[in-house]
C-alpha positions, 0 to 999 in steps of 0.5 A, spaced: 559 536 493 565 536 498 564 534 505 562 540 510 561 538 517 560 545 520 555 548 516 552 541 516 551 542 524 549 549 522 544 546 518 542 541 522 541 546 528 536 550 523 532 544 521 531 541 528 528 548 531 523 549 524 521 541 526 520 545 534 516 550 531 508 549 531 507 555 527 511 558 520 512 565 518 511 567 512 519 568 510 520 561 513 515 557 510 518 560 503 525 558 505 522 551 507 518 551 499 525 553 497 529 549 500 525 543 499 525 543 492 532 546 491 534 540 495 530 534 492 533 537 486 540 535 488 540 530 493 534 526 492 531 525 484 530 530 479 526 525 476 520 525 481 521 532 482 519 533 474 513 529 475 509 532 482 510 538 478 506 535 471 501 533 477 500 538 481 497 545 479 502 548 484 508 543 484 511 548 491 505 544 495 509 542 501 506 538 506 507 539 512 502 537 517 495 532 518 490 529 521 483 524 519 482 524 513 487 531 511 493 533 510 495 541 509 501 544 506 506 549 509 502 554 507 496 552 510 492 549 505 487 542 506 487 537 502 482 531 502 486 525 502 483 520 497 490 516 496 491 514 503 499 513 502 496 508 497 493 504 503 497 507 509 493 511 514 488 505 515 486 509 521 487 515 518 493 521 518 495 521 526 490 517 530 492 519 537 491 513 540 497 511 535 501 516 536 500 516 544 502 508 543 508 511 540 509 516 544 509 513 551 513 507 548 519 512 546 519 515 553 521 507 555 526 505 550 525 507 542 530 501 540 531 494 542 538 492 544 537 485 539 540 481 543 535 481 549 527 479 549 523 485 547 516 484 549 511 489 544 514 483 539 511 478 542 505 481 544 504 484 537 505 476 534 500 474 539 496 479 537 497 478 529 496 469 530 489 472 533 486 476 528 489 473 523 485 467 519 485 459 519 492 456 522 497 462 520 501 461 527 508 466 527 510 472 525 516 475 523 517 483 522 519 488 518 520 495 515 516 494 509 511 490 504 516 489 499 521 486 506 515 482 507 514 478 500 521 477 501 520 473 507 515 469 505 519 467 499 525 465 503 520 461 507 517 458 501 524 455 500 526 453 506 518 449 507 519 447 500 526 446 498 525 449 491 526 456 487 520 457 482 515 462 484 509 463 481 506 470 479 500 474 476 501 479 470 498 485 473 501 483 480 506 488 485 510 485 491 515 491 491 522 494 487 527 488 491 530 484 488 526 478 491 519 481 490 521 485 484 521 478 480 513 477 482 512 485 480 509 483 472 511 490 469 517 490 464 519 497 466 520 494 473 524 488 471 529 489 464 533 493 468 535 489 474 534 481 470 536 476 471 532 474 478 529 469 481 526 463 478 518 466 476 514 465 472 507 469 471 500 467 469 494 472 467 490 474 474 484 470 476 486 464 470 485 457 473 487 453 468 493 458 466 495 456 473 494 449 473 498 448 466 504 451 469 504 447 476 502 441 472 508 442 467 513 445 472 512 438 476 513 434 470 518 437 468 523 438 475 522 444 475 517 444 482 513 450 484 516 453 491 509 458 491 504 462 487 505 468 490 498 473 489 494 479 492 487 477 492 485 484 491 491 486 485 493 494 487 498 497 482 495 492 476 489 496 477 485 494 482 483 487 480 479 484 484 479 475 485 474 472 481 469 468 485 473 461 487 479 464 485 483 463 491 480 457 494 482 453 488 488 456 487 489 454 494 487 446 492 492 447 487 498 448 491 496 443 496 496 438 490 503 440 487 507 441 494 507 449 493 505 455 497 500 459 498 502 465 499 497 471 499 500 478 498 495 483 503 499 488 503 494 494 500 488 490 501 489 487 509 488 491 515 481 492 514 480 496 508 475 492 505 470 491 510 475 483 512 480 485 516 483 480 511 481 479 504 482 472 503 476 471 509 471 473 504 473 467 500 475 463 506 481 461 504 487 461 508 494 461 505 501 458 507 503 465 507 501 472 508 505 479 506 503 485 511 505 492 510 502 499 509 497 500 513 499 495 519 503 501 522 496 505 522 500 512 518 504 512 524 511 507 524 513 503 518 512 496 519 511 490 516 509 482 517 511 475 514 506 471 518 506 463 517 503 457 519 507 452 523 509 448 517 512 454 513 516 456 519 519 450 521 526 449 518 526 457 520 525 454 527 531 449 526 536 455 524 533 462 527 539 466 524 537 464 516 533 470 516 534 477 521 533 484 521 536 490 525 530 495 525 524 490 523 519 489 529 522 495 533 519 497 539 516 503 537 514 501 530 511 494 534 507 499 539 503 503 533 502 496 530 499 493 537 495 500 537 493 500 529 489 493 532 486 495 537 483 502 533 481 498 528 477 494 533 475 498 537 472 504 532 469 498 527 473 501 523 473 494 518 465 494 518 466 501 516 470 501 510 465 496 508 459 501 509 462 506 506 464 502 499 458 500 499 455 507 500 460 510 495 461 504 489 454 505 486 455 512 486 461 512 482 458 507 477 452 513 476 457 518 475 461 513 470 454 512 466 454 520 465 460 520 463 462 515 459 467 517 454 471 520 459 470 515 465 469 507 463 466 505 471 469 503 478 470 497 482 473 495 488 470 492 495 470 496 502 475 502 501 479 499 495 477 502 490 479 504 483 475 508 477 478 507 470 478 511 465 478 511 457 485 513 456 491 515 460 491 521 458 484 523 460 485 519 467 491 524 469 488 529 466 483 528 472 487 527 477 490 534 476 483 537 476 482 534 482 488 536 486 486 544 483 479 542 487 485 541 493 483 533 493 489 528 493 488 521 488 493 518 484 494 513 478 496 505 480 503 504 477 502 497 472 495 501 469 495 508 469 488 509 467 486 507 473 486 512 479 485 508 486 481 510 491 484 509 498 482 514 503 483 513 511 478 509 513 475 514 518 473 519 512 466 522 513 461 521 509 460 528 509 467 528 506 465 522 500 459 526 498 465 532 498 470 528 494 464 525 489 461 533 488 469 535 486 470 528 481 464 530 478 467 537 476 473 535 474 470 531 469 465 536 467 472 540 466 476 535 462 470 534 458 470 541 457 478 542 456 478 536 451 472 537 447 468 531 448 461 529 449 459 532 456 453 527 459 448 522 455 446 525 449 448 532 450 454 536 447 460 540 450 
């Protein structure tokens, strides 16, 4: 495509008054489900575009607007939101209290000069060393998880001097080419190998963990850090066995490695914690955060540390540096995430309302079980798996007939993850409960199996 500046800034134009517009004609809602998918054809990548289409009942569906626990289309149509950004909208889509943060922030200044002190960045870290467990002291911003991992890890050396990581089959810590070395998935991997130095074991193995920690110190080959989420989100929502994290914690006091606990996904309060590794009162050397730290609002992440992991970085402050990372309107949304959160009970509430929907999703499981295999999870962190992939996505395809949002973990794709806003209603659970229910009686119906215990399709 040849270079077009003046259709360019004709187009600009147009797309700055569609964004100025609270309301769509019929003529510019088509254009802008034409357009939209005529240019991520073109511009973005087929690829994706083939498999919303697969998904979806109508792969036009556009989105265009939110709030709570809802998005709607740019025809207007609702959707209950299930799949919360994979974790994002931790205090549901637009909270205004975020959104005004933002708001009056960008009325002030929207970036920082980099050179003088911003004051939301010191104000956030001083906020994030208080809600954060045990000695975790410091703080370094970023744009997103997979940033993150990639700064707990260059700290990880720096505190060690060394370049082996440890990782868990199962795990994901994002596509960089840092992180990517800790995600498990072959398909993630092969084609950008040779990375780092990583090695993995299966998830909740102590003793497969101790071999290699053992082996690699024999050997000179000395661990930097096991790197590890205790709730795994893309292997398939695989909680940490009781004790798990406590002695893995041992394990790398006793080896000289980090502990670096990845709560990108199941951080922020999704659990019913506002950390995971609370449960388990454990802390570790390290903690990647992401997602839902900027409460659905603005992109940031956080590579918080103890004083020990940060004090070469100390020494040096120019070994690891960002431009966006830690802006003031993205720290702004992060400070008001903190305070909704608190404010609201929104972390009692995520446990409420787990606990309230596990058991059923476990009881419609038992009605269903050539189809469904059963749920699991903690707080709104849940995943449901399913017999075979093919019948999870065909589920996840009724659902979205039922106007309903889910979608499948990337590493095991019979599982669909539940991780709504944690503002969802109960009234909106109960909803999300009925449609599972007839979607799986559809599947059922479309595949010809076994309706309910001990009846027939």
């Amino acid at each position: 495509m040849s270079q077009d500046l003046k259709k360019a800034q004709s187009k600009s134009k147009d797309v700055l008054d569609l964004i100025a517009k609270q309301t769509l004609s019929e003529s510019e809602r088509k254009q802008v489900t034409e357009e939209s998918v005529q240019f991520w054809k073109d511009h973005v990548n087929e690829g994706f575009l083939q498999y919303r289409k697969s998904v979806s009942t109508d792969y036009t569906a556009v989105e265009w607007e939110d709030e709570g626990a809802v998005f709607r289309d740019i025809n207007g149509k609702e959707f209950l939101d299930m799949l919360g950004g994979f974790g994002i909208y931790s205090v549901g889509h637009r909270h205004p209290v975020v959104v005004k943060a933002v708001r009056d922030q960008l009325d002030k200044q929207a970036i920082h000069s980099q050179e003088l002190i911003d004051p939301l960045r010191t104000y956030l870290a001083h906020l994030v060393a208080l809600i954060t467990p045990g000695d975790l002291k410091y703080a370094f911003f970023t744009n997103s998880g997979t940033e993150s991992i990639e700064g707990c890890l260059k700290m990880a050396m720096l505190a060690t001097g060394r370049h082996h990581f440890i990782g868990t089959i199962g795990g994901f810590h994002g596509k960089s080419l840092g992180s990517l070395g800790g995600t498990s998935k072959a398909v993630f991997r092969e084609p950008f190998l040779p990375l780092l130095n990583w090695s993995h074991v299966p998830f909740g193995d102590l003793q497969a963990l101790k071999v290699i920690m053992e082996s690699c110190d024999f050997s000179g080959d000395r661990v930097a850090a096991f790197v590890v989420e205790p709730i795994q989100g893309e292997g398939g929502i695989n909680v940490a066995p009781p004790g798990y994290l406590k002695a893995a914690r041992e394990l790398c006091d006793k080896f000289g490695a980090m502990l670096i606990f990845d709560e990108i996904q199941c951080g922020m309060g999704r659990t019913g914690k506002m950390f995971y590794c609370e449960y388990d009162d454990v802390t570790p050397d390290l903690m990647a955060l992401g997602k839902g730290f900027g409460g659905g609002v603005m992109p940031i992440g956080a590579c918080v540390g103890t004083e020990k992991t940060w004090k070469k970085y100390i020494e040096n402050p120019f070994l690891h540096t960002t431009t966006f990372g830690g802006n003031p309107m993205a720290c702004a949304a992060a400070i008001a995430t903190i305070s909704v959160l608190l404010n609201e009970g929104l972390v009692d509430q995520a446990k409420e309302k787990g606990d309230y929907m596990l058991p059923k999703l476990n009881e419609i499981a038992k009605k269903y079980p050539k189809v469904m295999s059963g749920a699991r999870g903690v707080g709104l962190m849940l995943g449901m798996e399913f017999t075979n992939n093919d019948l999870g996505y065909a589920v996840a395809k009724e659902l979205f007939g039922r106007n309903i949002l889910i979608s499948g973990t990337y590493i095991n794709a019979r599982v669909l993850r539940i991780e709504p806003p944690l503002v969802i209603t109960y009234e909106q659970i109960d909803h999300f409960l009925k449609m599972l229910e007839e979607s799986l009686q559809a599947v059922i119906k479309e595949h010809k199996l076994v309706d309910v215990v001990g009846s027939k399709a």
